[in-house]
C-alpha positions in Angstrom: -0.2 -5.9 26.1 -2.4 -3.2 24.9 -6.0 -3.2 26.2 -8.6 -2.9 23.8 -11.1 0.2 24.4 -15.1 -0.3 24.2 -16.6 1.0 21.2 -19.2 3.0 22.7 -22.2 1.4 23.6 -21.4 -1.6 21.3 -20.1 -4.9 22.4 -17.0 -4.2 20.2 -13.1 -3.7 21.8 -10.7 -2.0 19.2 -7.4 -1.2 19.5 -6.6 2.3 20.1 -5.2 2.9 16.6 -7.6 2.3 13.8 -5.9 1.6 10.4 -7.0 3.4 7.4 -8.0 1.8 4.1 -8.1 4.2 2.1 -4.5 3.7 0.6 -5.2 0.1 -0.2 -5.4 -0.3 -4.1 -4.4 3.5 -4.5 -1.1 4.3 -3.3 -0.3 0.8 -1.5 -0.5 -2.2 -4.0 -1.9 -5.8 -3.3 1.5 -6.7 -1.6 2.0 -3.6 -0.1 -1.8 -3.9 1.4 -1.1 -7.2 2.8 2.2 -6.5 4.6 0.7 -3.2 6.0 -2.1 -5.5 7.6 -0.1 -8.4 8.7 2.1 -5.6 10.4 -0.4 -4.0 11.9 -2.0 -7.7 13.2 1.2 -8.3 14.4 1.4 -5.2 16.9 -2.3 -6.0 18.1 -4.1 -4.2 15.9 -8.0 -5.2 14.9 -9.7 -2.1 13.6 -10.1 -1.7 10.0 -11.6 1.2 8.2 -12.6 1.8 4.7 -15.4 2.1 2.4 -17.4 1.2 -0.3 -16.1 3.7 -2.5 -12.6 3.9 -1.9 -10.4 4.4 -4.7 -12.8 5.6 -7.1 -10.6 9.0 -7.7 -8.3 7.4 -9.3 -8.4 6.4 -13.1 -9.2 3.2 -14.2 -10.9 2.7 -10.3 -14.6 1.5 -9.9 -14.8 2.0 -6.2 -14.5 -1.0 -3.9 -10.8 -1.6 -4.5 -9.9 -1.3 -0.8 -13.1 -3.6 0.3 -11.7 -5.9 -1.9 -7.9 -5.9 -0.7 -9.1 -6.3 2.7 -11.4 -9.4 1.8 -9.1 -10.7 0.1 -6.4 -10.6 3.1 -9.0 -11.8 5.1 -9.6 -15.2 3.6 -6.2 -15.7 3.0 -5.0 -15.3 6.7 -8.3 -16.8 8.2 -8.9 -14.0 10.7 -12.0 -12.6 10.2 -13.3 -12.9 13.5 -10.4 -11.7 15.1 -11.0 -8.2 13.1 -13.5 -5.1 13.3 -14.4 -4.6 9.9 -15.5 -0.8 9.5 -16.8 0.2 6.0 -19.5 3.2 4.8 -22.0 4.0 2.2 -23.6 6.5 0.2 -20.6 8.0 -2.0 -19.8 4.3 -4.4 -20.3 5.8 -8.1 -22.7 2.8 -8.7 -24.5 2.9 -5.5 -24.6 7.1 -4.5 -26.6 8.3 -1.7 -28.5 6.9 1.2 -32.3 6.0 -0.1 -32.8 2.8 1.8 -32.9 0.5 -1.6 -29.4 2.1 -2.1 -28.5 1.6 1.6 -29.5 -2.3 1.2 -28.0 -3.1 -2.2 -24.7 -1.1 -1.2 -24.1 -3.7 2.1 -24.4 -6.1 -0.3 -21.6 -5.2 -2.8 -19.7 -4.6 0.1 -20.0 -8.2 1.7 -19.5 -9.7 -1.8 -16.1 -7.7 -2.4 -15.1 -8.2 1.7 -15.8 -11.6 0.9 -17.8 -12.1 4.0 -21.4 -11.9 5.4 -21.7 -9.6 7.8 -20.1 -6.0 8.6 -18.8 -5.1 12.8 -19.6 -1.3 12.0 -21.8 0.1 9.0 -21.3 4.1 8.6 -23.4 6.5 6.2 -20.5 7.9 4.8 -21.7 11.6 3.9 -25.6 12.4 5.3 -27.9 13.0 2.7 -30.5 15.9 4.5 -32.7 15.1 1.6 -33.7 11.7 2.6 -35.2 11.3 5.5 -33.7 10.1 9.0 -36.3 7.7 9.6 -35.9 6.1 6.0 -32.3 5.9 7.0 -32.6 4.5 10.2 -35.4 2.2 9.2 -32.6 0.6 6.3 -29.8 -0.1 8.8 -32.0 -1.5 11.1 -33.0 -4.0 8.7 -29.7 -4.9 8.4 -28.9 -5.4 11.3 -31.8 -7.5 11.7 -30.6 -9.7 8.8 -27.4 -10.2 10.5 -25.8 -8.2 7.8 -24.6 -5.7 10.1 -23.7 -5.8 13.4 -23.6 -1.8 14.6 -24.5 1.2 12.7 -22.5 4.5 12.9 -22.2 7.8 11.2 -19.5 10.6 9.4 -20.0 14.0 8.0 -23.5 14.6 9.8 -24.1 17.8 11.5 -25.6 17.9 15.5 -28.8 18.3 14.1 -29.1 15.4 12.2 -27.6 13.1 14.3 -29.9 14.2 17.3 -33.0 13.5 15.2 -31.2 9.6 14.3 -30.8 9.3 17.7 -34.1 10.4 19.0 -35.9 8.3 16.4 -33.8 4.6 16.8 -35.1 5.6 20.9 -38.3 6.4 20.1 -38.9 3.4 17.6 -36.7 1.0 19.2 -34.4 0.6 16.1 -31.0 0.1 15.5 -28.8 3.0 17.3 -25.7 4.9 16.4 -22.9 3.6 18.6 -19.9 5.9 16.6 -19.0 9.2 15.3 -16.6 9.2 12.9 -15.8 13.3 12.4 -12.8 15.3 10.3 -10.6 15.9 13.8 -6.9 16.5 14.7 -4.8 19.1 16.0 -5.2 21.7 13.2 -8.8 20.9 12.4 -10.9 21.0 16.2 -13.7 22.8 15.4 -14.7 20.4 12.4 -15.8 18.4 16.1 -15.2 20.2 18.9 -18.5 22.1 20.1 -22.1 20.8 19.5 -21.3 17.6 17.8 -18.9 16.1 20.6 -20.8 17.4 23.3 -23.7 15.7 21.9 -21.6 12.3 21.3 -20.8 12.9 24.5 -24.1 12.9 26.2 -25.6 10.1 23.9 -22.1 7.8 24.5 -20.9 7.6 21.3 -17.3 6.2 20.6 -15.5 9.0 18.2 -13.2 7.4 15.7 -11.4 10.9 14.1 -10.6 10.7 10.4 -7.8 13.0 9.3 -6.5 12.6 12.2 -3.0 13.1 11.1 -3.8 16.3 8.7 -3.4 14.1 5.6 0.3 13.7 7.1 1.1 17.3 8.4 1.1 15.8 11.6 4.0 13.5 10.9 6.2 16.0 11.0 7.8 15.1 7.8 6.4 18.7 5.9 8.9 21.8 6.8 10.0 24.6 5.2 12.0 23.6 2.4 11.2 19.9 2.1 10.0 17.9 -0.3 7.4 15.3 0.3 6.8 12.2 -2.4 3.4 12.0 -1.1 -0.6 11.9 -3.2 -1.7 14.3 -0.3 1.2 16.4 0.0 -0.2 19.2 -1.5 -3.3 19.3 1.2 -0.7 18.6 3.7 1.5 21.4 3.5 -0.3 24.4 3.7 -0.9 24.1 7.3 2.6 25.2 6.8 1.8 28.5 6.0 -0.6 28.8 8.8 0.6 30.5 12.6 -1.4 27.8 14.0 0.7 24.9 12.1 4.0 26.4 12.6 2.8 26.3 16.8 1.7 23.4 16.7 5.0 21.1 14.9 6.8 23.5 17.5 5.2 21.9 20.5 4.5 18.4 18.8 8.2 18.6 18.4 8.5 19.5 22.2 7.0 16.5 23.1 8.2 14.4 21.3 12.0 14.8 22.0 10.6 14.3 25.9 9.6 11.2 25.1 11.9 10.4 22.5 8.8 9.6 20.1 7.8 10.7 16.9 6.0 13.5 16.0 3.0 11.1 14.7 2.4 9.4 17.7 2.5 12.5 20.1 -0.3 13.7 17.7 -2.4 10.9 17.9 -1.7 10.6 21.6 -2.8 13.9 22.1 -6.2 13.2 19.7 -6.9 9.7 21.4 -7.0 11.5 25.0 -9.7 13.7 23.6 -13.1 13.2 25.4 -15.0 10.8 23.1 -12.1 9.8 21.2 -11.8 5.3 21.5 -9.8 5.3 17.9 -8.0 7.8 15.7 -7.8 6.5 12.6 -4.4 6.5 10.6 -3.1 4.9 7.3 0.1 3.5 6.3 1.5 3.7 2.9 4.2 1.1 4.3 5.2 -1.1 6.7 7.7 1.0 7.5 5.2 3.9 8.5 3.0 1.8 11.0 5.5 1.5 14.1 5.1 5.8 14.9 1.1 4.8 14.7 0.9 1.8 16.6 3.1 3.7 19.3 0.1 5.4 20.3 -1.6 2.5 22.2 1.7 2.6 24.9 2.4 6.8 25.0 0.4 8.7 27.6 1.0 12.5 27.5 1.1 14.5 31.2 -1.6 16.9 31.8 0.8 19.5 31.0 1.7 18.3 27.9 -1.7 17.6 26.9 -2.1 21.3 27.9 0.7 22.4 26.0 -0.3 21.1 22.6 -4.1 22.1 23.1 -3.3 25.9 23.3 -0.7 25.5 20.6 -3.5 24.7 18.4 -6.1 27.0 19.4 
């Protein structure tokens, strides 16, 4: 059995493998949705992410699609409080940015379409330097006060800006960041490495990487000459045409063969024994594609190999 990891300074356990929402009602219907989460319940998983505006890219979409798919899975295998909900604000078409009237009405729409009342981890999806972090801070806290939200979090915020939230929940006794969630895998480190994880580092925040599978590069599936019936493909395979991407399938592939596992979960592996790191997160179109995620709760890599794939992708 897997053991869960602490989620920072929070009193949440997750599973090492965080499952993306963000193909629920866009590539992965209703049906799809719900065997994707039952599958992933089924290996142990309990660490849902999505947000409040995903699918609003695609036409005929309002935003909230995914939210919705997930509450609706929810009620219908009565497991809410076996699950960490993770959802994000500031980029819904109807509620945009993170004023703290906007951050308030947002959690709303989003416990009305998760059909539930409270939210395990709240993140400002994109910072908003124009608004101020105390007028930030000040709105999740009151959230959390309600019992709306249980922790608070953050994406896409430079060092600077998450010092300052930091500093000011300490100073005012408010709500706290407990997570990071930054753009971060093997062909994308210094979209994290540096500044921003040394100062997750200090301030123990949990680091739950998005993208952690390049938008599928990292699967393995994109080589020369194949062809990839994929939404993403096309940001997926230009790491093709990159030195570093070439190195890096080479020694993913390496690995992989010595552990007879697939090139997704090596990956992963690789990203979840990064300092920080408690949760990459990774979707699944189908069931089919969850088994080479889940993996990466039982695969430890050697020092060596770990080694291996970190100057491959330097």
């Amino acid at each position: 059995m897997t053991s869960p990891r602490k989620l920072g300074s929070s009193d949440l356990e997750v599973f090492p493998l965080a499952l993306g929402g963000n193909v629920f009602g866009w590539t992965a219907d209703e049906a799809q949705s719900f065997a994707v989460l039952d599958a992933y319940a089924a290996a142990g998983g309990n660490f849902v992410d999505t947000a409040d505006s995903y699918s609003a890219w695609i036409e005929g979409n309002e935003g909230g699609e995914s939210e919705t798919l997930i509450g609706k899975w929810l009620k219908a295998r009565g497991n809410r409080s076996d699950v960490v909900v993770a959802t994000k604000v500031s980029q819904h078409p109807a509620y945009p940015g993170l004023s703290a009237a906007n951050i308030k009405a947002a959690a709303d729409a989003s416990l009305r379409r998760l059909d539930t009342d409270y939210i395990d981890l709240y993140y400002t999806h994109f910072d908003k330097p124009e608004v101020p972090v105390e007028e930030i801070i000040g709105a999740l806290d009151e959230l959390v006060r309600a019992g709306k939200v249980r922790h608070i979090a953050a994406s896409n915020i430079s060092a600077e800006r998450l010092r300052a939230s930091l500093d000011f929940s300490e100073r005012e006794g408010l709500a706290r960041y407990v997570a990071l969630e930054p753009h971060y895998n093997l062909v994308s480190r210094d979209t994290y490495e540096g500044e921003l994880q040394h100062l997750a580092e200090r301030a123990g925040l949990a680091a739950v990487p998005y993208f952690a599978l390049a938008s599928g590069f990292l699967t393995g599936k994109y080589r020369p000459g194949a062809t990839v019936d994929s939404a993403r493909a096309g940001g997926a395979a230009k790491h093709l045409r990159t030195e570093r991407g070439q190195k890096v399938l080479a020694a993913l592939d390496e690995v992989a063969r010595a552990h007879d596992a697939e090139v997704a979960t090596v990956a992963l592996a690789w990203l979840a024994a990064q300092p920080t790191v408690v949760a990459p997160i990774a979707s699944a179109r189908t069931v089919e594609q969850l088994p080479a995620l889940v993996a990466v709760a039982d695969l430890r890599l050697t020092d060596e190999e770990l080694r291996k794939l970190t100057e491959a992708s330097a």
